[in-house]
C-alpha positions in Angstrom: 124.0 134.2 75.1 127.4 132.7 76.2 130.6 133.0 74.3 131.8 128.9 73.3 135.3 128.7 74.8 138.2 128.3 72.5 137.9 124.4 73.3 134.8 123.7 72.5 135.7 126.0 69.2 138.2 124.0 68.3 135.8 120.5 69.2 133.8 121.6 65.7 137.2 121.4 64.1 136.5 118.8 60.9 138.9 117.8 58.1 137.4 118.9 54.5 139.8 117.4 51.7 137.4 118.2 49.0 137.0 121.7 48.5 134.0 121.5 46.4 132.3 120.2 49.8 133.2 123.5 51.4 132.3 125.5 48.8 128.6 123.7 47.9 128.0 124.4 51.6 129.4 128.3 51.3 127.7 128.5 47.4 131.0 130.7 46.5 133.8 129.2 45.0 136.0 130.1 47.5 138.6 127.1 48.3 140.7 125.2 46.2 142.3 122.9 48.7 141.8 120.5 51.9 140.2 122.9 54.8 139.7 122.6 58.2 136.5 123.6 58.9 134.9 124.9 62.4 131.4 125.7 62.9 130.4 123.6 59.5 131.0 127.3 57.4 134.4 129.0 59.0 137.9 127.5 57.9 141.8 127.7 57.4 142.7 126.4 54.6 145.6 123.8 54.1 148.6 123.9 52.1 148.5 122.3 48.9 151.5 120.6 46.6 150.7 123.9 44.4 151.5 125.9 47.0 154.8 124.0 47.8 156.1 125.1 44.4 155.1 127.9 44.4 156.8 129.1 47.3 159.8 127.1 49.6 157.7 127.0 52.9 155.9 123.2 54.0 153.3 122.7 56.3 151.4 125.8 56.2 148.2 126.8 56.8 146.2 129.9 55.0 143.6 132.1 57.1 141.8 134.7 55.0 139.5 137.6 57.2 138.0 139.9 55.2 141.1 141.1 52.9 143.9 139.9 55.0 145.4 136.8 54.1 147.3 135.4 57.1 149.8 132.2 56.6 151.4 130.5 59.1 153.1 127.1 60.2 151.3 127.6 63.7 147.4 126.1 63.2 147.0 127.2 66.8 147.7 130.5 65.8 145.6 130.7 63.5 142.8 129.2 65.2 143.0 131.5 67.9 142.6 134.5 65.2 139.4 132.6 63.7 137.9 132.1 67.2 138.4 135.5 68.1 136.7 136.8 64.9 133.6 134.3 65.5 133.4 135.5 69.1 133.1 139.2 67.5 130.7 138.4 64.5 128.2 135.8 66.8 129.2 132.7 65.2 130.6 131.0 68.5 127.9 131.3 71.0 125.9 129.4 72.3 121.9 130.2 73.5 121.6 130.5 77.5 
């Protein structure tokens, strides 16, 4: 099998504002806001107004691995991290 470049990783990229989407797909209830998802099941999740008053940052995006919880202004960033974790767990390759 052949590793999908970061690209054609970032090509499955789709916009999920309903969470409940995302979730029905997952069956967990694990998003409450607008996602992005890649490879229909992985995904950073966007900020919400909640999150705005919760805390003084905009524009942020959430990436939860496992039990770290990485946020971050920089989506490529984050992508980056998710593609390298797909890479590692099978989800971004492609038959041969």
């Amino acid at each position: 099998m052949a590793d999908m470049t970061f690209a054609e990783f970032r090509a499955t990229k789709e916009a999920v504002d309903d969470p409940a989407i995302l979730n029905d797909r997952l069956g967990q209830d694990l998003y409450t806001g607008p996602c992005l998802v890649y490879l229909g099941v992985l995904a950073i999740e966007m900020e919400t107004p909640e999150w705005k008053d919760a805390t003084p940052a905009l524009d942020r995006f959430q990436l939860v691995i496992g039990n770290v919880c990485t946020m971050d202004r920089d989506l490529e960033k984050l992508e980056r991290e998710l593609y390298a974790w797909a890479i590692e767990e099978g989800f971004a390759c492609f038959a041969a």
